[in-house]
DSSP file (Angstrom, degrees, kcal/mol; ACC not computed):
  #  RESIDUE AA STRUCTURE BP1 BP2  ACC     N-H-->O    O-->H-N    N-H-->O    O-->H-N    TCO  KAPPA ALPHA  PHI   PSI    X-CA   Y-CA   Z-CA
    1    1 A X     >        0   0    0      0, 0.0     4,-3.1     0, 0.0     5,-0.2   0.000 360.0 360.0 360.0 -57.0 -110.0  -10.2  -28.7
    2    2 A X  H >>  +     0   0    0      1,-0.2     4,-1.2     2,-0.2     3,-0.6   0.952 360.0  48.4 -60.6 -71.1 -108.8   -9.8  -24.9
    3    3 A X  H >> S+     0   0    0      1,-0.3     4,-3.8     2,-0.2     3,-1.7   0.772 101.2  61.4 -26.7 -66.5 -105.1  -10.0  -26.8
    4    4 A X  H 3> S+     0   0    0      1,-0.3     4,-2.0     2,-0.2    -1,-0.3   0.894 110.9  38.8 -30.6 -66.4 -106.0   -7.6  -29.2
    5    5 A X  H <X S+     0   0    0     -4,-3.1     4,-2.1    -3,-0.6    -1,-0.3   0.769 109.0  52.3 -71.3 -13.4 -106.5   -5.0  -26.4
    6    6 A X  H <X S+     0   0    0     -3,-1.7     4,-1.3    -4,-1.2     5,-0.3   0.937 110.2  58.0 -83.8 -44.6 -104.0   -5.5  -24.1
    7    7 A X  H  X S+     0   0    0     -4,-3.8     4,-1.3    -5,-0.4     3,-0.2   0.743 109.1  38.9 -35.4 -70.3 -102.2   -5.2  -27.2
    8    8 A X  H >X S+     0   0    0     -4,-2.0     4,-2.3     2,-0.2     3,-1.1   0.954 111.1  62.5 -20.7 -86.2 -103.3   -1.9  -28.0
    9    9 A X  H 3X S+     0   0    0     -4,-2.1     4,-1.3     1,-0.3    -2,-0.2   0.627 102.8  50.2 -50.6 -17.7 -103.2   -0.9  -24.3
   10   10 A X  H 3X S+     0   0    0     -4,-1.3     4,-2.8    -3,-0.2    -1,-0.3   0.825 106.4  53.7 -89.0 -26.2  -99.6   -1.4  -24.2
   11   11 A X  H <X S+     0   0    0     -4,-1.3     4,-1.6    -3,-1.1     5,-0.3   0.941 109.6  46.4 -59.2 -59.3  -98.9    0.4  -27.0
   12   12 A X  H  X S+     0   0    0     -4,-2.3     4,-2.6     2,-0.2     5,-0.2   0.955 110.1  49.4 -35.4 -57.0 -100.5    3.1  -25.8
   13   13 A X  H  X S+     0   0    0     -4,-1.3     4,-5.5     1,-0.2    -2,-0.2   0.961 116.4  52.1 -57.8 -57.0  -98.9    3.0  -22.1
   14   14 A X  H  < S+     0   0    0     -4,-2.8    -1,-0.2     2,-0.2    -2,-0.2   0.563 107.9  44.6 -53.5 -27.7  -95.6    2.7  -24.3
   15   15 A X  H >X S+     0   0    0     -4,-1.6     4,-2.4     2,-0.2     3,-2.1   0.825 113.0  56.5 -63.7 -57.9  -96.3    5.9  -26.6
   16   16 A X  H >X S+     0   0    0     -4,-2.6     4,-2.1     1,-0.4     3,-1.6   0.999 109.5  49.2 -68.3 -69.4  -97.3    7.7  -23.1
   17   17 A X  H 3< S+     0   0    0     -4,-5.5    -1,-0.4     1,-0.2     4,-0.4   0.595 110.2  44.1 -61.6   0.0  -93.8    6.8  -21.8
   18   18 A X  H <> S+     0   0    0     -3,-2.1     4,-0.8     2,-0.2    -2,-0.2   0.374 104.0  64.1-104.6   1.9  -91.8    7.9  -24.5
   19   19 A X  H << S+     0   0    0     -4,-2.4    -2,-0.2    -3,-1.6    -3,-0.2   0.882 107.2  47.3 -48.4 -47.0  -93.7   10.9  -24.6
   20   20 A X  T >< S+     0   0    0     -4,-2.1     3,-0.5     1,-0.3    -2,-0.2   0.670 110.3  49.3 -91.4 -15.1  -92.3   11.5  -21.2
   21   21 A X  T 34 S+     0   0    0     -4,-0.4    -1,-0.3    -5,-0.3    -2,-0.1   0.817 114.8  36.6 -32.0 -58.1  -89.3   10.8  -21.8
   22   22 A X  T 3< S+     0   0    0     -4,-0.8    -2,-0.2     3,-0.0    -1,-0.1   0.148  85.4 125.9-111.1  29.2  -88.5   12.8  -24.8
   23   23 A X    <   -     0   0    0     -3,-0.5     3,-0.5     1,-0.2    -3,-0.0  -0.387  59.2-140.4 -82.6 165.2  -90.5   15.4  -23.6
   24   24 A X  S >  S+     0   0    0      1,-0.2     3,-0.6    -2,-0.1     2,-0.6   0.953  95.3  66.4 -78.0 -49.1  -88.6   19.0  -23.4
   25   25 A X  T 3>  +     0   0    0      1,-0.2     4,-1.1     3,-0.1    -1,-0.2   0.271  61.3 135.8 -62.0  12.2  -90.1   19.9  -20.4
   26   26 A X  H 3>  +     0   0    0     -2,-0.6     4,-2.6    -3,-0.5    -1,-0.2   0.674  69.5  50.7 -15.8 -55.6  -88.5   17.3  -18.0
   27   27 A X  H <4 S+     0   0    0     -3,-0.6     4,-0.4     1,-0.3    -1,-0.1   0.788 112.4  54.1 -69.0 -88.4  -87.4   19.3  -14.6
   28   28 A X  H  > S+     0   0    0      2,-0.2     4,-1.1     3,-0.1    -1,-0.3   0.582 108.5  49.3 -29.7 -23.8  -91.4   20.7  -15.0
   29   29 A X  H  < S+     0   0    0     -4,-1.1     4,-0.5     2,-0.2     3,-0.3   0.801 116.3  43.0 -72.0 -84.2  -92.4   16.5  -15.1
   30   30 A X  T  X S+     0   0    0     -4,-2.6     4,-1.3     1,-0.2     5,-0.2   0.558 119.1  44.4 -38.7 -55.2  -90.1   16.1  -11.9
   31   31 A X  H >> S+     0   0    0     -4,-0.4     3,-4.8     2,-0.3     4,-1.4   0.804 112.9  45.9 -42.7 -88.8  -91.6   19.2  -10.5
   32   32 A X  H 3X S+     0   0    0     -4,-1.1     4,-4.5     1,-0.4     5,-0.4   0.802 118.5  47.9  -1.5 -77.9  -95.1   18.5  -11.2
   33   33 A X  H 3> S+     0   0    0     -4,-0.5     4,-0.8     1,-0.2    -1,-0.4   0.765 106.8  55.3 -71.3   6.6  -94.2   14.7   -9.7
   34   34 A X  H <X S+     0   0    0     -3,-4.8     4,-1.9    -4,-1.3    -2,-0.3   0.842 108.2  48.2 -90.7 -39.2  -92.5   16.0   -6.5
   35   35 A X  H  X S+     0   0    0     -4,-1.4     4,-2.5    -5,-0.2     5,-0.3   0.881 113.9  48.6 -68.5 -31.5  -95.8   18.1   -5.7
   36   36 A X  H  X S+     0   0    0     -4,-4.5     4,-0.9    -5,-0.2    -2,-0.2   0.783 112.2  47.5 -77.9 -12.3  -97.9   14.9   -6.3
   37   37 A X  H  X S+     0   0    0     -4,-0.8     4,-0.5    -5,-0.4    -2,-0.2   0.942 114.5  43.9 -62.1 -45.4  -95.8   13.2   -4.3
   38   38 A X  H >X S+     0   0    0     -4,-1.9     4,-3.7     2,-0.2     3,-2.3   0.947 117.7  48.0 -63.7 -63.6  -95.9   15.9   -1.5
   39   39 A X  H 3X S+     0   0    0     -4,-2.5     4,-2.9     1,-0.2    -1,-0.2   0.905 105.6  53.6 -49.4 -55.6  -99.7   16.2   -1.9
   40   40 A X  H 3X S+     0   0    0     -4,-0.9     4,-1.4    -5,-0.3    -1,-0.2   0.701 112.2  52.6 -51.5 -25.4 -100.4   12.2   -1.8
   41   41 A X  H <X S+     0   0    0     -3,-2.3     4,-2.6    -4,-0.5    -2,-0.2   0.891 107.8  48.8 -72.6 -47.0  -98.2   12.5    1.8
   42   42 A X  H >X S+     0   0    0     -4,-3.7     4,-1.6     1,-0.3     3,-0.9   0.944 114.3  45.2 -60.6 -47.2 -100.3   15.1    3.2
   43   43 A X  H 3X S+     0   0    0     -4,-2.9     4,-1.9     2,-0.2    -1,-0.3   0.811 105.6  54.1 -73.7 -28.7 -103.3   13.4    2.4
   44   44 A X  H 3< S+     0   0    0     -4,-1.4    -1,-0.2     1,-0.2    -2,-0.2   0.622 114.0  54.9 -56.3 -21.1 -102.5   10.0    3.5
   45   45 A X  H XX S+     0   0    0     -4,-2.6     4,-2.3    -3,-0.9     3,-1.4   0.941 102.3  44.9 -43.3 -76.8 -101.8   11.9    6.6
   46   46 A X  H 3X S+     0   0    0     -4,-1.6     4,-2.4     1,-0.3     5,-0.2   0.936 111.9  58.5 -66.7 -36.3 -104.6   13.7    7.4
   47   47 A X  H 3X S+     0   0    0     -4,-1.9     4,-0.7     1,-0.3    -1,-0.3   0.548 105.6  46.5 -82.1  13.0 -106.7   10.8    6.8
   48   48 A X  H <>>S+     0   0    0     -3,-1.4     4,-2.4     2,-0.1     5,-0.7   0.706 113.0  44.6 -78.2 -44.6 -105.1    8.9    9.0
   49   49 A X  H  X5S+     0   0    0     -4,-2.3     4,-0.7     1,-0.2    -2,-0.2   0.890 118.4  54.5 -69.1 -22.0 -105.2   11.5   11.7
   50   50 A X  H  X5S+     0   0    0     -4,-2.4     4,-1.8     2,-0.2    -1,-0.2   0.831 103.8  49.3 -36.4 -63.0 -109.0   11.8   10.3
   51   51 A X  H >X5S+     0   0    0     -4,-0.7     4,-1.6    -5,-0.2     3,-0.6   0.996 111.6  50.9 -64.4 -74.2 -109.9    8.1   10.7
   52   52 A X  H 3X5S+     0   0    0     -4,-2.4     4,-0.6     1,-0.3    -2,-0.2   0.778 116.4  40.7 -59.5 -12.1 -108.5    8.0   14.7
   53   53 A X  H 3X<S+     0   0    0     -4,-0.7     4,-3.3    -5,-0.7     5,-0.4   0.857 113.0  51.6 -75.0 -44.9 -110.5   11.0   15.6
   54   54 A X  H <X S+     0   0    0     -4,-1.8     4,-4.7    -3,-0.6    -2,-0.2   0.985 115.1  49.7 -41.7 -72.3 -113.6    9.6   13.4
   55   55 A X  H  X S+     0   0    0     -4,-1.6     4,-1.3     2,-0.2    -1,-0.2   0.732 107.3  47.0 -20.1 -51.8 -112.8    6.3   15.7
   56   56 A X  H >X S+     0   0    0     -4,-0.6     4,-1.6     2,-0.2     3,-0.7   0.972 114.4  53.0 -69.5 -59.2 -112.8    8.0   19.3
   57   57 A X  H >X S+     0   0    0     -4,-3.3     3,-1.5     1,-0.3     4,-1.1   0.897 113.9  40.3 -36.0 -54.9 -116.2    9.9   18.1
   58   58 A X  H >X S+     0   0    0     -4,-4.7     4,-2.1    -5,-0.4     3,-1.3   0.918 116.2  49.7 -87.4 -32.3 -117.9    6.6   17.1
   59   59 A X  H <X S+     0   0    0     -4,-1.3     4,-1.5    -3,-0.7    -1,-0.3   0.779 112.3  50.5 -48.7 -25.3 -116.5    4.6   20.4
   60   60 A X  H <X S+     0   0    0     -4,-1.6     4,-0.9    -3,-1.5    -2,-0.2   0.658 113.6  39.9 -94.5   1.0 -117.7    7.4   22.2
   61   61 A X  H <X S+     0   0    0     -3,-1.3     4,-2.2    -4,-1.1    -2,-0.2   0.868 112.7  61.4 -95.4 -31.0 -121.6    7.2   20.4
   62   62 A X  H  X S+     0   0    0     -4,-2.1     4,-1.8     1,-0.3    -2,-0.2   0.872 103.3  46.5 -72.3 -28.0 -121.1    3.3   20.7
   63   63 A X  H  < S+     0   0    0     -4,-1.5    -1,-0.3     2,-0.2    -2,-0.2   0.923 102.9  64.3 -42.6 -47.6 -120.9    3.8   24.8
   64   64 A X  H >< S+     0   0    0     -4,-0.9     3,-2.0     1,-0.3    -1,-0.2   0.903 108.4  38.1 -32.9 -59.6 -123.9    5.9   24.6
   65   65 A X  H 3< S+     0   0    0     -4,-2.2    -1,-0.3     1,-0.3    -2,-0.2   0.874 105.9  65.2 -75.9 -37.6 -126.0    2.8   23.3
   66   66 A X  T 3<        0   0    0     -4,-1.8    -1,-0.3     1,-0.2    -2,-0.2   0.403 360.0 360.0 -74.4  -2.4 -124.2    0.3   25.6
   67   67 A X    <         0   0    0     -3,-2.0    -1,-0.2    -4,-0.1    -2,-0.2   0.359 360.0 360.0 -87.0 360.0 -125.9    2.3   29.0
């Protein structure tokens, strides 16, 4: 059974890529991935700069409790 599906599921994955391949619209794919690329930066970004603010906050609540 677990064959059976993987089976399937590459066949699928493989259909999905030669969709995109031999799709007309190509430069609109690259477009399309160069803004999820762009987008995926910015956010791995802010949530960095997110987490070390988050960080100072909660070092500064954890002093609080340590007086």
């Amino acid at each position: 059974m677990e064959h059976t599906i993987r089976s399937w599921r590459n066949w699928v994955i493989m259909g999905l890529i030669k969709d995109f391949w031999s799709s007309e619209d190509g430069a609109t794919s690259i477009e399309y991935a160069l803004i999820g690329v762009i987008v995926s930066i910015g956010l791995i970004a802010s949530t960095q700069e997110i987490a070390a603010k988050l960080h100072a906050m909660l070092e500064g609540v954890a002093s609080k409790f340590d007086e």
